[in-house]
C-alpha positions in Angstrom: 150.2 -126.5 7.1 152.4 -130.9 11.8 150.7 -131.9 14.4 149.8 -133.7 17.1 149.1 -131.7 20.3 146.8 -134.3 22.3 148.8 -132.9 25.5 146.9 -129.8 25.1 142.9 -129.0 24.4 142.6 -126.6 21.6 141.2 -123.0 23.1 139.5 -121.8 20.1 139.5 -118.1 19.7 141.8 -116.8 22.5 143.4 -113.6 21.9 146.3 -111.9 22.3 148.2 -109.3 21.1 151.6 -108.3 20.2 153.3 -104.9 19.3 157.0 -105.5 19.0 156.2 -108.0 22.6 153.6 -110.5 23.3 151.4 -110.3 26.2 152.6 -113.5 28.1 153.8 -115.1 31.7 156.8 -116.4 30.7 160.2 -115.4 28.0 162.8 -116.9 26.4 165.6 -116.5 24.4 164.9 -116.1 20.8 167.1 -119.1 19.9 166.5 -122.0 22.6 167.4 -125.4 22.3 166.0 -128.2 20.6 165.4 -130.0 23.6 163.9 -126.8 25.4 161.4 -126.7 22.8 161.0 -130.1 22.7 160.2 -130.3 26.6 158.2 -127.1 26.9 155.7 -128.6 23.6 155.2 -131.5 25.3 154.1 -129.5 28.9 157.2 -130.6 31.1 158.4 -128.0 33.1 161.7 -126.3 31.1 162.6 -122.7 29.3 159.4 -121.3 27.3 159.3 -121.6 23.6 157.6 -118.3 23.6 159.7 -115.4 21.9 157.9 -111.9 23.0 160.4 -109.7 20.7 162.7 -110.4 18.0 164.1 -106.8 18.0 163.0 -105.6 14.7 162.8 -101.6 14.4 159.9 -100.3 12.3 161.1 -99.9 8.6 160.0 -97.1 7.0 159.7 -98.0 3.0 157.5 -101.5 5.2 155.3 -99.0 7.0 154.6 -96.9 4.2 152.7 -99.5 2.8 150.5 -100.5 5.9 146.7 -99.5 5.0 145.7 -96.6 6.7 143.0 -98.7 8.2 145.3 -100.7 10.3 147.7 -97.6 11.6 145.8 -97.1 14.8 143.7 -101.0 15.4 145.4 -104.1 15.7 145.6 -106.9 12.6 143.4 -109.8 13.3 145.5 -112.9 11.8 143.9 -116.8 12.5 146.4 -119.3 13.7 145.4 -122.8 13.9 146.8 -123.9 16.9 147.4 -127.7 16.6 150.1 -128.2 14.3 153.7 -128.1 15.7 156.1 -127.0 15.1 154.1 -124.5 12.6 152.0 -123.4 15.3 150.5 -124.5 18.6 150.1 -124.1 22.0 152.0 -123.2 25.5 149.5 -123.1 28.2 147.5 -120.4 26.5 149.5 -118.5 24.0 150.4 -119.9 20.4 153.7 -121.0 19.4 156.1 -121.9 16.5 156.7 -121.2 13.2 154.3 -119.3 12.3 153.5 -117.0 15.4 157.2 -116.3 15.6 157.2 -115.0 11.6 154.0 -113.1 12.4 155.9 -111.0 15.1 158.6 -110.4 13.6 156.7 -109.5 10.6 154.7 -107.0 12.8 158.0 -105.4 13.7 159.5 -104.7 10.4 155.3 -102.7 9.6 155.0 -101.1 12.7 151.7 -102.7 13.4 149.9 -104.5 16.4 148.7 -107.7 15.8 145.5 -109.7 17.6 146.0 -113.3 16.9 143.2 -115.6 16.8 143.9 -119.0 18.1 141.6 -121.3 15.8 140.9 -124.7 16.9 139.6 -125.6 13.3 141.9 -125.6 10.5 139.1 -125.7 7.3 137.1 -122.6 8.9 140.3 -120.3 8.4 140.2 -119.4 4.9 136.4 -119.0 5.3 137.0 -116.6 8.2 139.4 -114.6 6.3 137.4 -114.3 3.1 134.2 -113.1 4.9 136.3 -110.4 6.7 136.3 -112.1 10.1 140.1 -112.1 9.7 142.3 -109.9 8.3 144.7 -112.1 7.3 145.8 -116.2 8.7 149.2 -117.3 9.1 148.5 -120.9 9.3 151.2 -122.9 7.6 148.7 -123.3 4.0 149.9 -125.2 1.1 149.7 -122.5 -2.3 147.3 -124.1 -4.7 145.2 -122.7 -7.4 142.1 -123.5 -5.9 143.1 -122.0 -2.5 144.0 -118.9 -5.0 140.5 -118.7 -6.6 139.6 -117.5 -2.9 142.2 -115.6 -1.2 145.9 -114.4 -2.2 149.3 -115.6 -0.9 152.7 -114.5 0.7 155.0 -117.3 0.1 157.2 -118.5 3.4 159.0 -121.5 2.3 158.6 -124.9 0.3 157.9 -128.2 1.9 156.6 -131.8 0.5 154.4 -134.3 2.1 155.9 -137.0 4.5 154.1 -140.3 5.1 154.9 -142.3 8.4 153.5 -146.2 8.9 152.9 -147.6 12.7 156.3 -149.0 13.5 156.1 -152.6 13.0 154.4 -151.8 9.4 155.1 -154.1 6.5 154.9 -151.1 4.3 157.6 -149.3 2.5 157.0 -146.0 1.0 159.7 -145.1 -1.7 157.2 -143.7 -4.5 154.0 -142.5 -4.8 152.5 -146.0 -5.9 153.5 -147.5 -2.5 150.3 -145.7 -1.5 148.2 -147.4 -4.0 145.4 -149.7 -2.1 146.9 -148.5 1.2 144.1 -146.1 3.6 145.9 -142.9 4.5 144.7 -140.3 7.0 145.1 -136.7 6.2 143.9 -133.6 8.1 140.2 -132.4 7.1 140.2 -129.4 5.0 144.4 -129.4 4.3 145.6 -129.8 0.7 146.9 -132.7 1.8 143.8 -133.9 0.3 144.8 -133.0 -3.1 148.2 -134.2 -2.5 147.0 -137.3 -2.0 144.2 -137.1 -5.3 147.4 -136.3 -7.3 149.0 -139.7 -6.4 145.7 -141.5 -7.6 146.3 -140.6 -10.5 149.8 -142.2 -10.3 147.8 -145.8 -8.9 145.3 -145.5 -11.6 147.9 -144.9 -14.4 150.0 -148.1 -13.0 146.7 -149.9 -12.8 146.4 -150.3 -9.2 144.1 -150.2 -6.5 143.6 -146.4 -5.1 144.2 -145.0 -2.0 141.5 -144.9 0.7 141.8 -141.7 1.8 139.9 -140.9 5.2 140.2 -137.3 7.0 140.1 -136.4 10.7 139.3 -133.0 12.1 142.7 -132.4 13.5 146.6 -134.3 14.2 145.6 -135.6 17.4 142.6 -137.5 15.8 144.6 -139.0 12.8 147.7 -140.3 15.3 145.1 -141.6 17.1 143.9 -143.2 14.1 147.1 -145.1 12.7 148.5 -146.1 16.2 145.2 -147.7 16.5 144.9 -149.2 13.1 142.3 -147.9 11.7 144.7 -146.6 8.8 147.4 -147.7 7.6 149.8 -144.7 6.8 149.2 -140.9 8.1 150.3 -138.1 6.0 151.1 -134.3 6.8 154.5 -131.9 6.0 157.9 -133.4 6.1 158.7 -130.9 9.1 155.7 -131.5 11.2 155.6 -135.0 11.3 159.5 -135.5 11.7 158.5 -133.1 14.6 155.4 -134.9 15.9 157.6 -138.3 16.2 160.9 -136.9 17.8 159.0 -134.8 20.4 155.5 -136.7 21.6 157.6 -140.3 20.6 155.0 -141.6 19.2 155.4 -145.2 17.5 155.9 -144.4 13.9 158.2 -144.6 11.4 158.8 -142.0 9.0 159.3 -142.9 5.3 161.7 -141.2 3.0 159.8 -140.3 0.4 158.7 -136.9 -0.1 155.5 -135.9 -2.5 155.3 -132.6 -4.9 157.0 -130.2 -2.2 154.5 -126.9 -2.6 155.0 -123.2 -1.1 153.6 -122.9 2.2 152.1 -119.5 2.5 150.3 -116.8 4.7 146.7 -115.9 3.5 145.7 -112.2 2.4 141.9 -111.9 1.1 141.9 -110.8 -2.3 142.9 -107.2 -3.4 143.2 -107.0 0.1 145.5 -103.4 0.4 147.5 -105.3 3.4 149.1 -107.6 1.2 152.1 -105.8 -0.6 152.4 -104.7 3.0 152.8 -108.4 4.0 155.6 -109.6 1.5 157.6 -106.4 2.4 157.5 -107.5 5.6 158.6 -111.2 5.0 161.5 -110.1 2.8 162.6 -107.3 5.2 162.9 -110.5 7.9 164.9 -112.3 5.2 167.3 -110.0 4.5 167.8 -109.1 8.3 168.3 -112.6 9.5 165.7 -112.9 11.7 163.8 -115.1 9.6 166.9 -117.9 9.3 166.6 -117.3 13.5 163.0 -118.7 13.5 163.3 -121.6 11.5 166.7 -122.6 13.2 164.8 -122.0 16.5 162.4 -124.6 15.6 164.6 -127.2 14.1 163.6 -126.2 10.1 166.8 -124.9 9.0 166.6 -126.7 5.8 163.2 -125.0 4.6 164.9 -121.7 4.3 164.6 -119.2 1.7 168.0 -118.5 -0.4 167.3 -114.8 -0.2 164.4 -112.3 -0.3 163.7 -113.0 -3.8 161.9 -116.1 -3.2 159.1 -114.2 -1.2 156.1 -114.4 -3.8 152.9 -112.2 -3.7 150.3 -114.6 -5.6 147.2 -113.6 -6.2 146.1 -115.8 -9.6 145.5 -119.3 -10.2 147.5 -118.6 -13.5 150.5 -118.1 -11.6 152.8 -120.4 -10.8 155.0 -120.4 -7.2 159.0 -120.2 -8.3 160.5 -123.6 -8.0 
């Protein structure tokens, strides 16, 4: 699932499309700097983030497995678009992560795509299980409840990161330093269940539990700890290191790292576009393109060894390769 973007009012629901290129008014460079990104997120004037083509041909054995359904209409994939660097927004077209695998994904099938730009993270799943979406690239953590609804293509692994207001008394070096501590955590993220799992760790060590509290987005939950209204706020390791560097916001990040879990795009079950999907991720694998995107965005170390780590799940019984 990052992400403050209080520069920028969510747009829920604009679309645009991409075939190979992004409809949008400005380019750049499919690999610019960290502090190009950094000052384009954060709405200073400075080189786009936005990659319209990552030069990906069509790959046959990939295409052969497109549904017919989808040869001749675009693919209607939810982003949320609050979370950076996963995914947010430039002026009015998504960005990061997670847009930038989606294209290149598209490429490697042959397919257009018409993403969604959701301003509400917990409606996604929802959306794509009712057929409102096709499919949601959306930065979601692989669990086996999320798996009881929809089916997975697995992107990369990353852990939970806490950060405390600077100033903060509290040190975070295990799980039980969050025991009797409140902790804000995005509404509808598995964050929630990260955070349930580490009760269990305060309840075996007989302490207090954690007061957990939820907020409807990142901007809502910074706002929450810089206020004091919580004491820690919790979301990936990459999106919160991310959140602090770029919007320097006063917190500090902790070291320690809880259960790192697959982050994943979301295919509705038995959906046909699936096996489709993990083609396409471990086509971008083996080409490079996909160690381009993450080094774009600063997430070099989240990387995939090879192709063989993409995972089609599609059970709760099965468990994501460590």
């Amino acid at each position: 699932m990052a992400r403050i973007n209080s520069r920028r009012r969510p747009i829920a629901l604009l679309v645009f499309s991409t075939l190979g290129a992004l409809v949008v008014s400005g380019c750049a460079d499919p690999t610019p700097s960290t502090g190009d990104k950094a000052s384009a997120s954060a709405g200073a004037k400075a080189e786009s983030a936005i990659t319209t083509s990552w030069g990906n041909k069509p790959v046959d054995s990939v295409v052969a497995l497109v549904p017919a359904q989808f040869k001749n209409k675009p693919i209607k994939n939810a982003i949320y678009n609050n979370f950076p660097p996963q995914e947010f927004l430039e002026g009015n077209t998504l960005v990061g992560i997670q847009p930038d695998i989606a294209l290149a994904v598209s490429e490697v099938m042959g397919v257009k795509l018409q993403n969604l730009s959701v301003g509400s993270f917990d409606s996604l799943i929802p959306g794509t299980v009712s057929g409102r979406y096709d499919m949601s690239s959306a930065d979601f953590g692989v669990t086996a409840d999320r798996l009881k609804q929809v089916d997975f293509v697995t992107e990369f692994k990353i852990g939970t990161a806490f950060a405390v207001k600077k100033g903060s008394s509290i040190k975070i070096d295990k799980a039980t330093d969050l025991c009797g501590h409140s902790v804000g955590v995005q509404s509808g993220s598995y964050f929630i269940d990260q955070i349930k799992g580490a009760n269990k760790d305060c309840a075996k060590a007989g302490l207090k539990s954690i007061d957990l509290k939820t907020y409807p987005d990142d901007g809502a939950r910074i706002l929450a700890i810089t206020n004091g209204r919580i004491e820690i706020t919790a979301t990936t390791e990459d999106a919160l290191g991310y959140t602090i560097k770029s919007q320097n916001v006063p917190l500090e990040l902790q070291k320690f790292v809880y259960a790192p879990l697959e982050q994943a795009i979301v295919i509705p079950n038995d959906s046909k576009l699936g096996p489709a999907v993990e083609a396409g991720m471990k086509e971008i694998v083996e080409n490079g393109t996909y160690a381009k995107i993450l080094k774009k965005w600063g997430a070099d170390s989240l990387a995939y060894d090879s192709a063989d780590d993409v995972q089609y799940l599609t059970d709760p019984s099965q468990t994501p390769k460590s």
